[in-house]
C-alpha angles and dihedrals in degrees: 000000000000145000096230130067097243113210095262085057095048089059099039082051087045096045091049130059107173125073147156112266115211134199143151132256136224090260101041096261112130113249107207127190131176111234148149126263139190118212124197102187094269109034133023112222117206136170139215148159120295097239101038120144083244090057099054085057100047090054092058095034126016102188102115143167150213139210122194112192133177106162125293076354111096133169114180114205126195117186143130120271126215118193112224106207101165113107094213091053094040088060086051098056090045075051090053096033097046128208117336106237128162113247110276083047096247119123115002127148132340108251121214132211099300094011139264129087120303110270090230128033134172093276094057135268110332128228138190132229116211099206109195107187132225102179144021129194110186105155093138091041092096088064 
C-alpha cells in the first residue's frame, strides 16, 4: 500500500485505459461501471453522463474507488471524486489531460470544430470527474 503513484503504478495506469468505477448509494451498497480513464501521473480524469446513477452519488458522497484490472494483474485506487461541470474548465482539463486514446494510440475519442469533446451526445449531457487519489494497493501489479 502507498500515497504516490511509484514508477511501476504510473505505467500500469498508463498501459491500461478501462476500470471499475466505484461509488456509494444512497443506501451503502456499492454502485460499479466499467469506464475509461485518463491518468496524468498525479489525477485520473473520467466522464460520464450528467444524470448517472454514479453521479447522483457522487454528489452526495465523493469517496470513490478504482479498480484496474488486466488479468491476474490488479491496483486498487481510493480516493475522493469531484464532478467538473463547467464547460470552460472541462476544456482545461481535456488541455491538461490530452487526447483520450486507447494504449497502442490508435482510436480514441471523436474530436469536434476547436477541440474537445461535444458538450451533448446522444447519451446526455456529459460531465468529468476530476479523481484525485489517496491510496494505491498494487501488490499483484508486478505480474
Amino acid at each position: 500500500m502507498t500515497t504516490e503513484a511509484t514508477p511501476e503504478i504510473t505505467q500500469y495506469l498508463k498501459d491500461n485505459r478501462l476500470c471499475v468505477f466505484a461509488t456509494g448509494r444512497k443506501d451503502g451498497s456499492p454502485q460499479q461501471s466499467l469506464i475509461g480513464y485518463q491518468f496524468d501521473g498525479k489525477e485520473f480524469l473520467l466522464g460520464g453522463n450528467a444524470t448517472s446513477a454514479k453521479m447522483r452519488n457522487l454528489r452526495r458522497q465523493p469517496r470513490a474507488s478504482i479498480a484496474v484490472i488486466d488479468g491476474r494483474r490488479v491496483l486498487l485506487v481510493y480516493g475522493r471524486a469531484r464532478l467538473v461541470e463547467d464547460a470552460t474548465e472541462m476544456e482545461k482539463l481535456q488541455q491538461r489531460f490530452g487526447p483520450r486514446t486507447p494504449p497502442g494510440g490508435a482510436g480514441g475519442r471523436p474530436q469536434v470544430a476547436g477541440g474537445g469533446a461535444p458538450a451533448r451526445g446522444p447519451m446526455g449531457r456529459r460531465v468529468n470527474i476530476l479523481f484525485t487519489a489517496e491510496k494505491y494497493i498494487a501488490d499483484r501489479v508486478g505480474g
